[in-house]
N, C-alpha and C positions, 0 to 999 in steps of 0.2 A: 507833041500830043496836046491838044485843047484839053479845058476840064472837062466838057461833054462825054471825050472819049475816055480821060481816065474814070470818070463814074460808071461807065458801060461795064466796067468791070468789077466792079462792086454790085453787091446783090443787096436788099435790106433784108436783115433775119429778120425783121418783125412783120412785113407782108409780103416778100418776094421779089417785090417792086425791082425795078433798073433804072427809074427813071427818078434823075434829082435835080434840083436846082442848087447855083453856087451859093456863099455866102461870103463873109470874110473869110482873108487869104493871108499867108505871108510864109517867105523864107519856102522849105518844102510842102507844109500844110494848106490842104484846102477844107473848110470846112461845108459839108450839104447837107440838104433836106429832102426826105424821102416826100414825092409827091404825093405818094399814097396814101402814108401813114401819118406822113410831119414830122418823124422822129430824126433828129439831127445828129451828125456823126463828125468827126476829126478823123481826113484821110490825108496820108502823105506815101508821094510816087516817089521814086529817083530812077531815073533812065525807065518810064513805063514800068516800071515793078511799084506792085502796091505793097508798101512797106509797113506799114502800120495804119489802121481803123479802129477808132476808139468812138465810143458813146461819148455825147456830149450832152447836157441838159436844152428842156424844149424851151425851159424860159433863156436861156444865156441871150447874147446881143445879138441881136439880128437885124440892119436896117433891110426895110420891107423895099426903102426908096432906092436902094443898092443896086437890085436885080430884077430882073423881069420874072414872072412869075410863066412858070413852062408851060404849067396845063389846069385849069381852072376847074 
């Protein structure tokens, strides 16, 4: 399962959005950004189950040069 599709499963409570971009990763966790809203989250799958989704701060680390940005 790519990141793409584990985010397809996540919803953002703060505007509905489904659409995220990745950010740093490691071990289970991936952390994204709601395209819509910018609010960033800590999500961790195992075997395609979304296991935990946590709030993360919008200033924490984020290299911009990382990732491509999805939708402008």
């Amino acid at each position: 399962m790519t990141t793409s599709d584990q985010a397809r499963d996540f919803t953002c409570p703060d505007c509905g959005s489904f659409i995220f971009r990745p950010g740093p990763c490691g071990g289970l966790s991936q952390n994204i950004e709601c395209v819509g809203c910018r609010s960033r989250f800590n999500v961790a799958h195992w075997r395609g189950l979304l296991v935990s989704a946590e709030r993360i701060p919008n200033d924490s680390q984020w290299r911009e040069d990382m990732v491509p940005k999805v939708l402008q």
